[in-house]
Structure formats: structure tokens, C-alpha cells
Biotite code that builds the C-alpha atoms (Angstrom):
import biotite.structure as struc

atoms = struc.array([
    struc.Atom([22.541, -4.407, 7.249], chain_id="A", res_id=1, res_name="UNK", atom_name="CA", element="C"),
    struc.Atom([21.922, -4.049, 3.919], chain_id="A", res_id=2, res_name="UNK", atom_name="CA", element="C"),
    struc.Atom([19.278, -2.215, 1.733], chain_id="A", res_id=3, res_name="UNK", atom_name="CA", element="C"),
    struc.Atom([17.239, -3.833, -0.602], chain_id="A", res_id=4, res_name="UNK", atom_name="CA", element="C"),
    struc.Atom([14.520, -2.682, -3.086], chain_id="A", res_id=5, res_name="UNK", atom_name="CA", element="C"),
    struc.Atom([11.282, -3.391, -2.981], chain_id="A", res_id=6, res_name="UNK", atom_name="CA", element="C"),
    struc.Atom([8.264, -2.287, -4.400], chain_id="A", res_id=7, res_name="UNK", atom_name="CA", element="C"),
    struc.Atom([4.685, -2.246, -2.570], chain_id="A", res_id=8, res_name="UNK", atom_name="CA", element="C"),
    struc.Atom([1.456, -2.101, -4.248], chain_id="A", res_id=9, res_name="UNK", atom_name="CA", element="C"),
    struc.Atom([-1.399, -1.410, -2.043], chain_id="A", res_id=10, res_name="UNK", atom_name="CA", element="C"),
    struc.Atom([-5.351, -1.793, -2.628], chain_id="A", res_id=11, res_name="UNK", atom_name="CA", element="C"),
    struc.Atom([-6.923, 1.286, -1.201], chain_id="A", res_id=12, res_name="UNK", atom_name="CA", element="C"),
    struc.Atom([-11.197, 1.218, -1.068], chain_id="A", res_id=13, res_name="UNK", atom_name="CA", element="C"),
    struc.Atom([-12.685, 3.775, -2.494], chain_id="A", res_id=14, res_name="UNK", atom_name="CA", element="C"),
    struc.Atom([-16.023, 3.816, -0.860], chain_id="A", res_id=15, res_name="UNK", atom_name="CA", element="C"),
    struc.Atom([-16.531, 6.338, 2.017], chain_id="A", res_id=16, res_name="UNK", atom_name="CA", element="C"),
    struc.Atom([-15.378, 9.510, 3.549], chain_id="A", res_id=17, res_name="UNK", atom_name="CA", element="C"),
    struc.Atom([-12.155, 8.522, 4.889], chain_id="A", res_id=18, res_name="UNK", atom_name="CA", element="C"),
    struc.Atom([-10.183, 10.558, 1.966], chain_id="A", res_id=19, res_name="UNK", atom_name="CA", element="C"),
    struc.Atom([-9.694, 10.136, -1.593], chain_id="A", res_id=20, res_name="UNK", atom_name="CA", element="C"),
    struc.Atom([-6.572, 7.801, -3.048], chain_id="A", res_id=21, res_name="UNK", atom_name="CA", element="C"),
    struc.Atom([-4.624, 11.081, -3.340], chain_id="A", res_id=22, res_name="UNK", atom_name="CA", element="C"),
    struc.Atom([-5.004, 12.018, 0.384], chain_id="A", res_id=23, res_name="UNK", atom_name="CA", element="C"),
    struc.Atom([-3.876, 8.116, 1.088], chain_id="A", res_id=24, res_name="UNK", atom_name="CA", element="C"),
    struc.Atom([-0.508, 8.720, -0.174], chain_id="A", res_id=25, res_name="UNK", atom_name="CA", element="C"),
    struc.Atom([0.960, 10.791, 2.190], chain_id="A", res_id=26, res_name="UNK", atom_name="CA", element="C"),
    struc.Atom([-0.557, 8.585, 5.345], chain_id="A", res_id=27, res_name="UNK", atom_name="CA", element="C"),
    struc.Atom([0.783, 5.110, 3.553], chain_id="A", res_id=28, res_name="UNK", atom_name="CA", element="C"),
    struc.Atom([4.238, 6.793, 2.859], chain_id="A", res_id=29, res_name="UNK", atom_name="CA", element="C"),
    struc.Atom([4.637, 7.719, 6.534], chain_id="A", res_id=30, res_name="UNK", atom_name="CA", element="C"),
    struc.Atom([3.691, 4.884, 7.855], chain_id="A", res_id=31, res_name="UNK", atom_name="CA", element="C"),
    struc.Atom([6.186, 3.224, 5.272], chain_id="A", res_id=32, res_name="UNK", atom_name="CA", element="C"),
    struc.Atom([8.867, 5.756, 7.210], chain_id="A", res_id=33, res_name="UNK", atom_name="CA", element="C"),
    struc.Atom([7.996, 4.682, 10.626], chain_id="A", res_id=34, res_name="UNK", atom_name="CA", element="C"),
    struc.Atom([8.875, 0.798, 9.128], chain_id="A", res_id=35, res_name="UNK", atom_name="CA", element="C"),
    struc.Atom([12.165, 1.909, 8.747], chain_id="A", res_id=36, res_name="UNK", atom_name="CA", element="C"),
    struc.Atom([11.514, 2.059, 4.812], chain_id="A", res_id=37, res_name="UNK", atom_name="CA", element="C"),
    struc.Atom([12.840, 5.293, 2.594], chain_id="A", res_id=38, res_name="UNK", atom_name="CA", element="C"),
    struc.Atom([9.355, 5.713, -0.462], chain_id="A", res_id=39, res_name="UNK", atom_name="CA", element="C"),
    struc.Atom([11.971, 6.406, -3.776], chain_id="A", res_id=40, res_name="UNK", atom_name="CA", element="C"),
    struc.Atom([8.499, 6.486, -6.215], chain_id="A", res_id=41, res_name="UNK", atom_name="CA", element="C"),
    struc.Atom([5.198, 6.631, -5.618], chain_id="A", res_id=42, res_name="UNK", atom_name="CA", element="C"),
    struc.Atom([2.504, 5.916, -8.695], chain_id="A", res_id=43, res_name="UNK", atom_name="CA", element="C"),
    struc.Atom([-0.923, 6.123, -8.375], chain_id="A", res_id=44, res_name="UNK", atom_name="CA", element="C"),
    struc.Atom([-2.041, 3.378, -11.157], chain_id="A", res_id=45, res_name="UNK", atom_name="CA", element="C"),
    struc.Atom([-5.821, 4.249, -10.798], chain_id="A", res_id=46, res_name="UNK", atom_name="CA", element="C"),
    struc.Atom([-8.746, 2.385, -10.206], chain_id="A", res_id=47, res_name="UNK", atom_name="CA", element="C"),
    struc.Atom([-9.491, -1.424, -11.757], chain_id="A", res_id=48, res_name="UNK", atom_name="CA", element="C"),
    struc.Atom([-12.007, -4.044, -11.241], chain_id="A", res_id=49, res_name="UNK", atom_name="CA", element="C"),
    struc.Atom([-11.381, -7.246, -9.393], chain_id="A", res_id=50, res_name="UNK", atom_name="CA", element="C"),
    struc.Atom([-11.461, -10.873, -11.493], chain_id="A", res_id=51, res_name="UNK", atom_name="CA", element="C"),
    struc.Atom([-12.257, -12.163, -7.802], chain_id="A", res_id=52, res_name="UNK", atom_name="CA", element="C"),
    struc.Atom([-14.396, -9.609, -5.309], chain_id="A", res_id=53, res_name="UNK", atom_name="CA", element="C"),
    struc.Atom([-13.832, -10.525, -1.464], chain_id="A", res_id=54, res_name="UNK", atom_name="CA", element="C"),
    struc.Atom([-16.503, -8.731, -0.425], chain_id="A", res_id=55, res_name="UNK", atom_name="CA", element="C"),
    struc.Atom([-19.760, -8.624, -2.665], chain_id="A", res_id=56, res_name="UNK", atom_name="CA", element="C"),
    struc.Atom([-20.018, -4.705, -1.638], chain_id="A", res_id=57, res_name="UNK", atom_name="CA", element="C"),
    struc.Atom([-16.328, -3.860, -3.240], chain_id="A", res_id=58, res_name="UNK", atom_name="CA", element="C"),
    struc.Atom([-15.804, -5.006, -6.722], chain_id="A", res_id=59, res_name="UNK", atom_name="CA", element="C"),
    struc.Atom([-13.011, -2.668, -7.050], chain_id="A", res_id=60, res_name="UNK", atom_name="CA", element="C"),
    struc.Atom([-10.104, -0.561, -5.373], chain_id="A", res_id=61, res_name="UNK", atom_name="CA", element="C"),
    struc.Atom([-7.458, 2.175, -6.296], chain_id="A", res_id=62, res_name="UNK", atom_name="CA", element="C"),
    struc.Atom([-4.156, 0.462, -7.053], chain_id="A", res_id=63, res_name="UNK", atom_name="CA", element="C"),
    struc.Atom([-1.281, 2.704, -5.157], chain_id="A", res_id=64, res_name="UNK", atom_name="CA", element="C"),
    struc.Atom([2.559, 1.335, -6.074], chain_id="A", res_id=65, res_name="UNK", atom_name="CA", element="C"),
    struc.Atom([4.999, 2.711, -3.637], chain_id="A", res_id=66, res_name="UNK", atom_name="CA", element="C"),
    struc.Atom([8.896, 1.911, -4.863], chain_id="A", res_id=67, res_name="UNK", atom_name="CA", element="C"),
    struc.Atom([10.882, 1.985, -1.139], chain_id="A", res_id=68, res_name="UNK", atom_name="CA", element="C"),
    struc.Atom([14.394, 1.205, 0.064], chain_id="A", res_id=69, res_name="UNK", atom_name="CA", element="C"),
    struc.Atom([14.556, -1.081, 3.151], chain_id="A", res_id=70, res_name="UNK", atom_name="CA", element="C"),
    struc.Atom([16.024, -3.513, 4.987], chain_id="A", res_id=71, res_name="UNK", atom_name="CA", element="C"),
    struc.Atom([14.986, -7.443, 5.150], chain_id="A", res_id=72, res_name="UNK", atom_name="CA", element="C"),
    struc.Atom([12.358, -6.922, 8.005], chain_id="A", res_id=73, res_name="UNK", atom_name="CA", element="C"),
    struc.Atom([10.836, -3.884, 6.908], chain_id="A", res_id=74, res_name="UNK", atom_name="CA", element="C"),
    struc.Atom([8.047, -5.758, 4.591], chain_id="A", res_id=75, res_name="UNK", atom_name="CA", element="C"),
    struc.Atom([6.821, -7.664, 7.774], chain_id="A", res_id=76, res_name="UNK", atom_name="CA", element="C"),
    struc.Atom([6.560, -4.738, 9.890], chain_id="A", res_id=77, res_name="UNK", atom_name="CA", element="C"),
    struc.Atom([4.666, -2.545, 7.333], chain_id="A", res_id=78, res_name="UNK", atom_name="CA", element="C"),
    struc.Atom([2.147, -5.341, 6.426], chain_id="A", res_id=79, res_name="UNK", atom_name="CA", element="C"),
    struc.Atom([1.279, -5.592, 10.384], chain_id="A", res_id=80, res_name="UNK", atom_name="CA", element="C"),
    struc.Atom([0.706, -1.525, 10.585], chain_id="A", res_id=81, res_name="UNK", atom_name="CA", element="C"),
    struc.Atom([-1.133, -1.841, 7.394], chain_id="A", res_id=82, res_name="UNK", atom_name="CA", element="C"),
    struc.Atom([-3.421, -4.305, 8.566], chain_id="A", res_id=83, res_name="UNK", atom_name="CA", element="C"),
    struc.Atom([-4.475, -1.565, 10.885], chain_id="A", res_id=84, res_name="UNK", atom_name="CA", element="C"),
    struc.Atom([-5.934, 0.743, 8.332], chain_id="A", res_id=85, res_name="UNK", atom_name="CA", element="C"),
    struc.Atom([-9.591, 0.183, 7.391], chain_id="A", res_id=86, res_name="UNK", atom_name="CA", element="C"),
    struc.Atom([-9.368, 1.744, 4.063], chain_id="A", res_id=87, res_name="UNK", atom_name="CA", element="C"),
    struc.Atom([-6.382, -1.218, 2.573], chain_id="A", res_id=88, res_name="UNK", atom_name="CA", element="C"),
    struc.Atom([-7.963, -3.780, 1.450], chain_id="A", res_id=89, res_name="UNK", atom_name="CA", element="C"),
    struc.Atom([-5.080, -5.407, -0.144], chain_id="A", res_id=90, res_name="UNK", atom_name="CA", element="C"),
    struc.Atom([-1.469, -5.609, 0.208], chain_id="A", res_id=91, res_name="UNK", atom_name="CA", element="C"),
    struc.Atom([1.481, -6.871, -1.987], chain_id="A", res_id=92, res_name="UNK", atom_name="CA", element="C"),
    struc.Atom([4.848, -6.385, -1.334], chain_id="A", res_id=93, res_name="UNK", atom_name="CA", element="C"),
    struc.Atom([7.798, -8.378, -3.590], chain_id="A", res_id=94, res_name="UNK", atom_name="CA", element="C"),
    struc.Atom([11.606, -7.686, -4.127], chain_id="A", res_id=95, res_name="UNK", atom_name="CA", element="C"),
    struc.Atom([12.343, -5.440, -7.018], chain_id="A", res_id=96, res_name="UNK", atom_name="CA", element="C"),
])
């Protein structure tokens, strides 16, 4: 099977007192290890405003861009543990 690149950017929330974006890296880059995926880069690209809110308490989150090394199934399997975690509120994974 071979690798491909990908890269991940994730939509953390910043409200409450489940941990700041920093303390959300190391969580979001083992769970990317237990989907089989190797994190190359991680970038924390700060916080930005949404041009369309979901929810009218959140009108913005803290951009995290994670560059990882995978095979073909590994996006599937990471946006079903992700979907898990209360503090992502977005997810967006492409090839790269």
C-alpha cells in the first residue's frame, strides 16, 4: 500500500475549559497516529472569523493544519474519531 500526502486542517472551538488550541495539538496528532497516519508538520494558523456561523454562539474557531503521511483509508477513519471530539467543530482533509 502506498503512502500518500495529505494535509488536514481542523476547526478547534475556543470557548470553554476543555484546553487551549496549543493543548489540542498533541490529542489531534495522536489520534491522527492511532488512524494509521504519521503528523510530518503541524501549524497552528490562529484564530479567524467565520463568513458563515453554524451556530449563532460560535462565530469563530482556531484553525489547526496538520501535514500527515497515510494511506488511502486513513482520511475516513480519522474524520469518524474526530467526530467524537466536542471541541472540532470543523474538519477538512484534501490530498496534498
Amino acid at each position: 500500500m502506498s503512502k500518500k500526502n495529505y494535509l488536514a486542517t481542523i476547526v478547534c472551538d475556543p470557548r470553554g475549559a476543555d484546553g487551549s488550541s496549543d493543548e489540542m495539538i498533541p490529542k489531534l496528532s495522536e489520534i491522527i497516529r492511532d488512524s494509521d497516519g504519521e503528523v510530518t508538520k503541524v501549524e497552528n494558523l490562529g484564530t479567524h472569523d467565520f463568513a458563515y456561523p453554524q451556530q449563532k454562539q460560535m462565530h469563530s474557531g482556531v484553525y489547526l493544519q496538520f501535514e500527515i503521511s497515510a494511506g488511502p483509508s486513513m482520511p475516513d477513519r480519522l474524520k469518524e474519531k474526530l467526530k467524537l471530539e466536542k471541541k472540532i467543530d470543523r474538519i477538512l482533509i484534501e490530498c496534498h
